[in-house]
ROMI-190194 format. One record per residue: x, y, z of N, C-alpha, C in turn. Coordinates in pm, whole numbers, plus 50000, padded with zeros to 5 digits. Layout:
# residues N
+-------+-------+-------+-------+-------+-------+-------+-------+-------+
|   n.X |   n.Y |   n.Z |  ca.X |  ca.Y |  ca.Z |   c.X |   c.Y |   c.Z |
+-------+-------+-------+-------+-------+-------+-------+-------+-------+
|     X |     Y |     Z |     X |     Y |     Z |     X |     Y |     Z |
...
+-------+-------+-------+-------+-------+-------+-------+-------+-------+
***
This chain:
# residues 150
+-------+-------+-------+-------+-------+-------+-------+-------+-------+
|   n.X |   n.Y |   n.Z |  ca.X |  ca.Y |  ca.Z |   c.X |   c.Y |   c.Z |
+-------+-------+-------+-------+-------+-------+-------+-------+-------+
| 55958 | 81163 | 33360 | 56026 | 81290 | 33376 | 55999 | 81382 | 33256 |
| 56014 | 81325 | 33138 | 55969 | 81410 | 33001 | 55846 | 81443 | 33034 |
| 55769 | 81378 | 33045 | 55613 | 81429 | 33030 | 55608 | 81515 | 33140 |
| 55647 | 81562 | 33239 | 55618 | 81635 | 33352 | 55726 | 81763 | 33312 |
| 55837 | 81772 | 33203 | 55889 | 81909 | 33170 | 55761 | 81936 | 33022 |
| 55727 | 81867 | 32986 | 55655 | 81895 | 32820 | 55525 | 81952 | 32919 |
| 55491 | 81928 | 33020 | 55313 | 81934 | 33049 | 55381 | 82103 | 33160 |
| 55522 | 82112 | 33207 | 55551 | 82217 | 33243 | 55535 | 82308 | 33149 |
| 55554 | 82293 | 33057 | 55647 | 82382 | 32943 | 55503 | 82456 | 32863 |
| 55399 | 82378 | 32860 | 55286 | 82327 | 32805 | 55203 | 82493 | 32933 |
| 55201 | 82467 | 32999 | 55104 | 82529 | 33130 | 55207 | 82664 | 33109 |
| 55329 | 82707 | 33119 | 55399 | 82857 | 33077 | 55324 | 82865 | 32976 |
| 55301 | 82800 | 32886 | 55317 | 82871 | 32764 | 55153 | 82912 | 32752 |
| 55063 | 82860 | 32794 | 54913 | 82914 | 32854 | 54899 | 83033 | 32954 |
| 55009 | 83015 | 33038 | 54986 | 83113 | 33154 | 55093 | 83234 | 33107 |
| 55206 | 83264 | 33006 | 55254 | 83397 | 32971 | 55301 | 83323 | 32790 |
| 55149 | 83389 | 32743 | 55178 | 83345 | 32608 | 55250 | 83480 | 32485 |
| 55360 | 83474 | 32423 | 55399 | 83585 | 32408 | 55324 | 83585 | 32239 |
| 55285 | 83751 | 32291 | 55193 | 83761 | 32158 | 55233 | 83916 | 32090 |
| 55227 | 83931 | 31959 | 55261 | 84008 | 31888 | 55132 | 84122 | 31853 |
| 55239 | 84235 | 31846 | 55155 | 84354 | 31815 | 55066 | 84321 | 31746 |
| 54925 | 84420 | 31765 | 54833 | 84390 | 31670 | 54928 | 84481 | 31516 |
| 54819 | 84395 | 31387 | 54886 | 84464 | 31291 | 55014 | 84476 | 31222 |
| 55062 | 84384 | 31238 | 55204 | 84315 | 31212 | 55229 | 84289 | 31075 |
| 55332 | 84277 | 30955 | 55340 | 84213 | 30887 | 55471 | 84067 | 30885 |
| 55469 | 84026 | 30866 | 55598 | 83952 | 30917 | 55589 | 83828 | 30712 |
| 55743 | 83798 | 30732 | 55802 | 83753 | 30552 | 55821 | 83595 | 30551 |
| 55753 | 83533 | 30444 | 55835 | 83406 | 30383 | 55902 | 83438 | 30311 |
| 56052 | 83374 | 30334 | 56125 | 83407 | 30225 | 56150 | 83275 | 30128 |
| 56158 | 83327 | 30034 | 56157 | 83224 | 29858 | 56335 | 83242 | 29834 |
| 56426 | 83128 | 29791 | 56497 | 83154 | 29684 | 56409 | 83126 | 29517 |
| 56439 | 83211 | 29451 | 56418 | 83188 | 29285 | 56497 | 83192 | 29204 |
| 56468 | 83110 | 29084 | 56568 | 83155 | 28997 | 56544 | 83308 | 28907 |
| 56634 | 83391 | 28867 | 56572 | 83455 | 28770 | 56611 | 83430 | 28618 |
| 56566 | 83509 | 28518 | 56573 | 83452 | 28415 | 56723 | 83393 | 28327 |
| 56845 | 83460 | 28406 | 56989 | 83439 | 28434 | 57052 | 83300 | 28436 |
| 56886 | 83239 | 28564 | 56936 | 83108 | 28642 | 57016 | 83161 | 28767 |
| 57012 | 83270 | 28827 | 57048 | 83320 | 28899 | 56989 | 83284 | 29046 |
| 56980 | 83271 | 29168 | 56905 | 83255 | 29265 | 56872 | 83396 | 29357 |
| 56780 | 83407 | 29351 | 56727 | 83592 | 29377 | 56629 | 83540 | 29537 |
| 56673 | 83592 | 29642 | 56578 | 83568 | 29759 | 56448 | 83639 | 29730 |
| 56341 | 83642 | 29760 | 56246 | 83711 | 29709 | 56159 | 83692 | 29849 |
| 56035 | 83765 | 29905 | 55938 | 83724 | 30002 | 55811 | 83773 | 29982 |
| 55740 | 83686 | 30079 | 55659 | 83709 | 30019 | 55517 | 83799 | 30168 |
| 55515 | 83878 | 30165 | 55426 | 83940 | 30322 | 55295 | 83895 | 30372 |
| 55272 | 83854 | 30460 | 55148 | 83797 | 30533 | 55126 | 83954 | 30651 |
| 55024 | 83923 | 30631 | 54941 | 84095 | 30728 | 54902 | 84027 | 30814 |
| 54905 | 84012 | 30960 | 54812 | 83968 | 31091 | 54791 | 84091 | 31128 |
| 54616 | 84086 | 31163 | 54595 | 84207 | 31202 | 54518 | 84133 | 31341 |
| 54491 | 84186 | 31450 | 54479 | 84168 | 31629 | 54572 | 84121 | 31657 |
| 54548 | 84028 | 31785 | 54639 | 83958 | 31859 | 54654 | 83831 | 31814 |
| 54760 | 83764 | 31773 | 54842 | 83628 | 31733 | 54977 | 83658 | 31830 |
| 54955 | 83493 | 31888 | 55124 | 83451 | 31940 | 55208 | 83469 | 31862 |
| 55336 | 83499 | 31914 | 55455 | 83457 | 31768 | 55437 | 83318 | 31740 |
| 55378 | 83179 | 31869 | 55392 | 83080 | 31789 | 55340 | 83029 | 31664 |
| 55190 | 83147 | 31712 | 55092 | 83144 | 31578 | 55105 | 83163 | 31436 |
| 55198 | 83276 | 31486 | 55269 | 83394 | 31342 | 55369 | 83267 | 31269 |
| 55442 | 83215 | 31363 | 55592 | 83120 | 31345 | 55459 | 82958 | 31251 |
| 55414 | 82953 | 31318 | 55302 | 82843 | 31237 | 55257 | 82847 | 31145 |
| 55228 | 82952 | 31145 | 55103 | 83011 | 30949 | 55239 | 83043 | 30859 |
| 55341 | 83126 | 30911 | 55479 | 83122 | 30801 | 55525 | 82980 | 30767 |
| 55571 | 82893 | 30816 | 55651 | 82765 | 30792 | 55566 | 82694 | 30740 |
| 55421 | 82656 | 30741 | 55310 | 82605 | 30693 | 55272 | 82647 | 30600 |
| 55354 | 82795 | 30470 | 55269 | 82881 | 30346 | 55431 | 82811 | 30283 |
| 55568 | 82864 | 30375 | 55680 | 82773 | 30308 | 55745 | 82664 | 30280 |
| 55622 | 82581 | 30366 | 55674 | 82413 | 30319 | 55578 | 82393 | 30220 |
| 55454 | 82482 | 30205 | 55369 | 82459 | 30100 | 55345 | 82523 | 29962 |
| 55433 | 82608 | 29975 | 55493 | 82664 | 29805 | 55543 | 82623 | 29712 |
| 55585 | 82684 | 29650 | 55647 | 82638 | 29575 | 55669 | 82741 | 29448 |
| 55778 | 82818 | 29380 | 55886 | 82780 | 29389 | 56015 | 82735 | 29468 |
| 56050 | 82656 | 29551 | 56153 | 82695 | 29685 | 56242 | 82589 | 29711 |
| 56350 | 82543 | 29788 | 56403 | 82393 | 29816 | 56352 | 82379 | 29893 |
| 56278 | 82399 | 29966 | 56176 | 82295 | 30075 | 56138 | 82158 | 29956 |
| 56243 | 82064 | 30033 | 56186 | 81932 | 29956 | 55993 | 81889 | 29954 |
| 55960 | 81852 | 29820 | 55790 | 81840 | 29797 | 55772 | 81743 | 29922 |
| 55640 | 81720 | 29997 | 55601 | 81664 | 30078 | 55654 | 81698 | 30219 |
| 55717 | 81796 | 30215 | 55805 | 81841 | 30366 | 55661 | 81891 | 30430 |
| 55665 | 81844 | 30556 | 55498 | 81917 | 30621 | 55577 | 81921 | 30789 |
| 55480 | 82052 | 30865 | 55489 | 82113 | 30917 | 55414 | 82039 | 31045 |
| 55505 | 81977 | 31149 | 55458 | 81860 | 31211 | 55383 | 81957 | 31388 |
| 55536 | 82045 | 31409 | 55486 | 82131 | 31516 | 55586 | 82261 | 31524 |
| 55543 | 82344 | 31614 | 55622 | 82479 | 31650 | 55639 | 82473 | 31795 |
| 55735 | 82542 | 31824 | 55730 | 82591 | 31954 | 55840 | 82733 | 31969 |
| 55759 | 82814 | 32070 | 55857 | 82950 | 32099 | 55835 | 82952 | 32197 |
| 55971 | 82953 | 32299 | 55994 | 82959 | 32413 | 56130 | 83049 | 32433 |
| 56094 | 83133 | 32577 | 56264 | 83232 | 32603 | 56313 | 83239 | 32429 |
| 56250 | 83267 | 32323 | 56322 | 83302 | 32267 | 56377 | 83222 | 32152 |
| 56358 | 83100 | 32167 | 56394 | 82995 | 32065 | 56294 | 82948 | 32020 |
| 56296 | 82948 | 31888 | 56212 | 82857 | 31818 | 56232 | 82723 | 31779 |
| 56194 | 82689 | 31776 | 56152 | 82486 | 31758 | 56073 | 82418 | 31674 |
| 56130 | 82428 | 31569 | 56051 | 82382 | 31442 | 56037 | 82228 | 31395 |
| 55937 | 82132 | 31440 | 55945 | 82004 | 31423 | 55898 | 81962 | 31274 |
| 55942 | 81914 | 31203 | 55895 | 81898 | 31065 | 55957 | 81717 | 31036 |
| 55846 | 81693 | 30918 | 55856 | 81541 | 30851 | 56012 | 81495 | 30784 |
| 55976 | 81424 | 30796 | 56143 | 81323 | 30727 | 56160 | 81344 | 30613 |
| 56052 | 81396 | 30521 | 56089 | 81446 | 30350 | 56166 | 81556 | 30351 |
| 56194 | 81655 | 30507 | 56285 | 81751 | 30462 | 56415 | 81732 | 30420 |
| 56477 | 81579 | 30467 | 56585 | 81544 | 30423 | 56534 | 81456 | 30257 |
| 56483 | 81470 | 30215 | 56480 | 81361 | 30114 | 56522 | 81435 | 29970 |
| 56593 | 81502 | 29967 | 56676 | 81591 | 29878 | 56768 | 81533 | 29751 |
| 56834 | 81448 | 29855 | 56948 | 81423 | 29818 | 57088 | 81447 | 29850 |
| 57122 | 81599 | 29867 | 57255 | 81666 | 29910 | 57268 | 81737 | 29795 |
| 57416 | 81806 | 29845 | 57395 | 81912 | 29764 | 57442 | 82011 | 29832 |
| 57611 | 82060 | 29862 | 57630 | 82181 | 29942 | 57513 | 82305 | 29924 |
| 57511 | 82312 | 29773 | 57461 | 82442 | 29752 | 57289 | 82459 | 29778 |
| 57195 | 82353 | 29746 | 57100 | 82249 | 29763 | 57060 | 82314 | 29941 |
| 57181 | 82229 | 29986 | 57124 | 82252 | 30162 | 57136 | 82382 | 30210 |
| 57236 | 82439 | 30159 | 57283 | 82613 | 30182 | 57133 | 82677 | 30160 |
| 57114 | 82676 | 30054 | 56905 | 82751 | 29971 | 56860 | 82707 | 30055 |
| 56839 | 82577 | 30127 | 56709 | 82530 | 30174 | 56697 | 82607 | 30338 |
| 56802 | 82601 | 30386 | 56867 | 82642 | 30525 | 56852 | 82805 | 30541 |
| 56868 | 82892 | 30469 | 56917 | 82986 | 30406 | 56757 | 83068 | 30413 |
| 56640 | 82965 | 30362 | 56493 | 82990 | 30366 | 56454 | 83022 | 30467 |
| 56471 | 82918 | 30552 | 56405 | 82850 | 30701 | 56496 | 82992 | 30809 |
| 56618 | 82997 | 30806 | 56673 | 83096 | 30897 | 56582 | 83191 | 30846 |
| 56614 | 83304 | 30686 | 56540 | 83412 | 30655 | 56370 | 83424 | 30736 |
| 56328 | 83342 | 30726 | 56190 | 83355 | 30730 | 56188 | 83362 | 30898 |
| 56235 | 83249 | 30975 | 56274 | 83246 | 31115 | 56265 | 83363 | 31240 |
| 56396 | 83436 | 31164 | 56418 | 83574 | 31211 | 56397 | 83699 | 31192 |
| 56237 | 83627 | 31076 | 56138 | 83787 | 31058 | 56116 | 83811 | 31164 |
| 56066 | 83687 | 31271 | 55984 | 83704 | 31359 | 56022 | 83768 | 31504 |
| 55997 | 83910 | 31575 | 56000 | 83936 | 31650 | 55999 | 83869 | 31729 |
| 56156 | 83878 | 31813 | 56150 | 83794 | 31988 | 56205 | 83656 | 31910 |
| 56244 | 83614 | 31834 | 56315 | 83521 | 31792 | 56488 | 83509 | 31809 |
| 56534 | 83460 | 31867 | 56670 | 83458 | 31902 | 56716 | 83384 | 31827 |
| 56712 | 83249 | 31863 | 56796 | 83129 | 31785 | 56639 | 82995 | 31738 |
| 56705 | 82975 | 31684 | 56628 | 82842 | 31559 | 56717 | 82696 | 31599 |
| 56582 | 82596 | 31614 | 56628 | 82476 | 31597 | 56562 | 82419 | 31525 |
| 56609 | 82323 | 31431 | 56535 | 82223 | 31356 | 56510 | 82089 | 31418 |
| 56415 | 82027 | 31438 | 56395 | 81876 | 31435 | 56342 | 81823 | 31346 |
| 56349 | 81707 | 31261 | 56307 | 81569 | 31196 | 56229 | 81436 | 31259 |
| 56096 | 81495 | 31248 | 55994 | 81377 | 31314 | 56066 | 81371 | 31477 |
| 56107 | 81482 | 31567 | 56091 | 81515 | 31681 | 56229 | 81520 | 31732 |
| 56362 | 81480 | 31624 | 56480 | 81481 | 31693 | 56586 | 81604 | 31597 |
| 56661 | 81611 | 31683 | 56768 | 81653 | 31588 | 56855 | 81588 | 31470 |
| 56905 | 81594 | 31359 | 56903 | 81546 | 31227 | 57033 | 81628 | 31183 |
| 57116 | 81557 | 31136 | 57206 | 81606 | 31048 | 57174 | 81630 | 30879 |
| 57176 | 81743 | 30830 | 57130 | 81712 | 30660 | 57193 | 81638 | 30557 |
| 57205 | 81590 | 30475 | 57279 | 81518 | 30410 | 57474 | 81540 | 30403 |
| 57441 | 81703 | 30385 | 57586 | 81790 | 30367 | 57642 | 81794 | 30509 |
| 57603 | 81752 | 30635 | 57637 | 81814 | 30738 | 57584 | 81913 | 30834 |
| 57522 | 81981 | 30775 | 57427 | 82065 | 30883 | 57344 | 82043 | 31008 |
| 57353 | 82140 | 31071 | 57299 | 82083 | 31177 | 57189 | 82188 | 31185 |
| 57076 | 82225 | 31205 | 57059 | 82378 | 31270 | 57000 | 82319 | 31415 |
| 57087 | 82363 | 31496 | 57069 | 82366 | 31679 | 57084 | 82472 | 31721 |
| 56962 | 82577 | 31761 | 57008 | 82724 | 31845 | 57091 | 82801 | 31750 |
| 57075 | 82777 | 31620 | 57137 | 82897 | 31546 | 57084 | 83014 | 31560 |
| 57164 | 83112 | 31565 | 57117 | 83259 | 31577 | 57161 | 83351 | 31522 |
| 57215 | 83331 | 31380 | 57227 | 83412 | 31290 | 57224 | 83337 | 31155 |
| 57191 | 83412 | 31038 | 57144 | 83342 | 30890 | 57322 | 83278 | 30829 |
+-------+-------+-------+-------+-------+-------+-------+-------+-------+
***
């Protein structure tokens, strides 16, 4: 039954693929410290110029912010898959995103990234996170399921 909604889901997304204006800029967003020790959101702009999917756009962003660095994206966090569908995004990522530790304030920054950057993206409604393909509680409690606001 799974494989026959994933190979559905799979064939929409070939046959009405939603794609973004040519010429777009769309944001990673960074927390930093500044020289205070302060935490300052900061971003950083990527230019697509023709035609890219948002899943494309949603792929090359989460793949520049698990691979930065200054940021709480825990080191080794990698960018497993995407998906945008009706509107939701679906961000599948590795098991180092939990490997933190905890940390109200810790998971707040890290969460805080992933929404910012999320809902650059045109036609983005709500955000889900998965951990190696499921849903995941973060150390502190968090959940992100269909969130739709930062």
């Amino acid at each position: 039954m799974k494989l026959k909604i994933k190979l559905f889901l799979v064939l929409l997304l070939i046959a009405f693929p939603q794609t973004a204006h040519a010429d777009t800029t769309h944001n990673v967003y960074y927390l930093e410290s500044d020289v205070l020790g302060n935490d300052i959101m900061t971003c950083k702009p990527y230019e697509f110029e023709g035609d890219f999917s948002d899943r494309d756009i949603a792929y090359i962003l989460f793949y520049n912010l698990f691979d930065k660095s200054p940021n709480y994206i825990p080191e080794g966090t990698h960018l497993l898959d995407v998906s945008l569908l009706d509107h939701q995004l679906v961000l599948n990522v590795s098991h180092e995103m939990l490997s933190y530790g905890g940390g109200c304030y810790y998971e707040t920054c890290l969460i805080k990234q992933i929404l910012c950057t999320a809902f650059d993206i045109e036609g983005v409604n709500d955000v889900t996170l998965l951990v190696d393909g499921s849903l995941c509680y973060f150390p502190e409690g968090s959940l992100i399921y269909k969130v739709t606001d930062i």
